[in-house]
C-alpha positions in Angstrom: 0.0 0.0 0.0 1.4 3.9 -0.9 1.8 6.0 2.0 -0.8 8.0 0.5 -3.5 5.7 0.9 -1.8 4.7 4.2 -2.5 8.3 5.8 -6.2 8.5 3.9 -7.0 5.5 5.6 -5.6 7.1 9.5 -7.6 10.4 8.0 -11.1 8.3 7.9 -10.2 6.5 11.3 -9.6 9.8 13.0 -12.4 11.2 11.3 -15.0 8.8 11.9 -13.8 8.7 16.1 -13.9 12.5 16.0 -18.0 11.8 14.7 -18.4 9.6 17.8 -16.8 11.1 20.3 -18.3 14.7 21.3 -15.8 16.1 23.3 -12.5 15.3 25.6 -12.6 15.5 29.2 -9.8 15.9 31.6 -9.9 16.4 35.6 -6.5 19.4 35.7 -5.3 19.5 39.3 -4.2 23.1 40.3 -2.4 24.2 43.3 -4.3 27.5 45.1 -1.9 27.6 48.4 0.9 27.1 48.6 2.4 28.2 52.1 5.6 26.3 54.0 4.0 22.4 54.6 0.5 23.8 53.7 -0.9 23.1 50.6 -4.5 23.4 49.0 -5.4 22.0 45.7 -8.4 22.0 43.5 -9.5 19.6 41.0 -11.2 21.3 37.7 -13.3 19.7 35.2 -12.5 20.3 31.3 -13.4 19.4 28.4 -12.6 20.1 24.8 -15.5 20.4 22.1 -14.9 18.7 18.9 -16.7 20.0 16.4 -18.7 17.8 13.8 -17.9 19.7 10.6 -13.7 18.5 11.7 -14.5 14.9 12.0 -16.8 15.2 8.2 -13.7 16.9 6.9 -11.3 14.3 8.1 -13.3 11.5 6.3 -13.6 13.5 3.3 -10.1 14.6 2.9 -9.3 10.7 3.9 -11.2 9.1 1.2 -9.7 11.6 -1.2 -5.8 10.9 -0.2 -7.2 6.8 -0.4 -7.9 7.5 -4.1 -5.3 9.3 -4.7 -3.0 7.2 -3.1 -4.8 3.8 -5.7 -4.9 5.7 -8.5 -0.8 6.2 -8.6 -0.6 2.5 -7.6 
């Protein structure tokens, strides 16, 4: 297989996982005091959006590198 249809085929994987999964989320753990042997901490939720049209995008740029990449075969 040419590389190209190699990376059209990691393009539609990514693509197609960034269709089913909505967002990231990720606990960050932040230090608010810090004083000598006292320290207080926090925990904050995150999470990072992913939008729809990137994933479509992915897929579509994906299945063109896959042709690409069969045609020069």
């Amino acid at each position: 297989m040419k590389p190209m249809a190699i990376f059209g085929v990691l393009l539609i994987a990514i693509g197609i996982a960034g269709l089913a999964i909505d967002n990231i989320s990720f606990t960050e753990r932040k230090t608010i005091i810090d004083a000598g042997p006292i320290k207080v901490t926090a925990d904050e939720q995150r999470s990072i959006p992913i939008p729809t049209i990137a994933g479509v995008i992915a897929v579509v740029a994906g299945a063109a590198f896959l042709f690409m990449g069969r045609r020069a075969a």
